[in-house]
Legacy VTK file of the C-alpha trace (Angstrom):
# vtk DataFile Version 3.0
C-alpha trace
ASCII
DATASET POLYDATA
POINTS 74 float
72.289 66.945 26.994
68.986 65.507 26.171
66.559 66.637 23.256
63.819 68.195 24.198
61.614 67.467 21.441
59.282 65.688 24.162
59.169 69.100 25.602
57.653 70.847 22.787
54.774 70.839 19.831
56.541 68.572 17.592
55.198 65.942 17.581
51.133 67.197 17.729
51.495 69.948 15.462
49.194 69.358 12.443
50.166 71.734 9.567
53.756 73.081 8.328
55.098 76.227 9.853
56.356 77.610 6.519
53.436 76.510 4.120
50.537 76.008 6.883
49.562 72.824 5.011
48.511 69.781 6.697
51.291 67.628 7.470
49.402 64.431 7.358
51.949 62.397 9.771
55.046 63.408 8.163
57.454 66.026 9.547
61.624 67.087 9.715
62.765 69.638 11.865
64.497 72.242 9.695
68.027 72.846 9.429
67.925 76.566 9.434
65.804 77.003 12.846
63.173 75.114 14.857
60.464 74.859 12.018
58.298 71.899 11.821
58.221 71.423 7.920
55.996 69.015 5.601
58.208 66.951 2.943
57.846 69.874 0.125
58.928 72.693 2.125
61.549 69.863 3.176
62.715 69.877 -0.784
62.643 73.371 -1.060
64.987 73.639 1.889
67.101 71.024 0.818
67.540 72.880 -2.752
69.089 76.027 -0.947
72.638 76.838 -2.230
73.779 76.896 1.406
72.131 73.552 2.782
74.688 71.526 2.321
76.880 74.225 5.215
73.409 74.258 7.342
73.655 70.328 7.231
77.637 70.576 7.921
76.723 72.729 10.881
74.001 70.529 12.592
76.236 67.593 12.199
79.138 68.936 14.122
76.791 70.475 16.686
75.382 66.906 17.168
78.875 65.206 17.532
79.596 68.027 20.298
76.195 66.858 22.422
74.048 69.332 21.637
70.880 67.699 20.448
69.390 70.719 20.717
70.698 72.681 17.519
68.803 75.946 16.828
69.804 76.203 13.375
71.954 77.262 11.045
70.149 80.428 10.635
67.682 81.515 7.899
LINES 1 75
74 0 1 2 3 4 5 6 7 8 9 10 11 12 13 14 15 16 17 18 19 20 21 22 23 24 25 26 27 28 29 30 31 32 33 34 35 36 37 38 39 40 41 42 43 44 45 46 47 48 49 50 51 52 53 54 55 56 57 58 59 60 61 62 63 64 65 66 67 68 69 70 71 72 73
C-alpha cells in the first residue's frame, strides 16, 4: 500500500492543527491521529506517558505495509 500523503493537505498546510501556529516549513504527522503538528506541539506529544506504546504501535503497523497508520488514538 502506498501513502497517501500526496493525496492530502500535508504538505501545504501552513499552521499546526493543535496550536494553530504557523508552522514555518516544519511539520510531523502525529502519532495519535492524522494531525499536522509544529515541533512544540511535537514535544508535548512526545512527553505523553503513553508515547512511547503510540510509537510501538505505528512501528509495527509500518512493518505490516500500512503506511497509512491512523493513529494510536488520542
Amino acid at each position: 500500500m502506498k501513502c497517501n500523503m500526496a493525496k492530502d493537505n500535508f504538505w501545504t498546510k501552513t499552521t499546526c492543527d493543535r496550536c494553530h501556529k504557523p508552522l514555518n516549513g516544519a511539520r510531523i504527522m502525529s502519532m495519535y491521529n492524522q494531525d499536522c503538528l509544529c515541533m512544540d506541539c511535537k514535544q508535548k506529544e512526545s512527553e505523553r506517558e503513553d508515547y512511547p506504546e503510540a510509537v510501538k504501535a505505528e512501528r509495527e503497523a509500518v512493518a505490516k505495509g500500512d503506511y497509512n497508520f491512523k493513529g494510536y488514538g488520542l
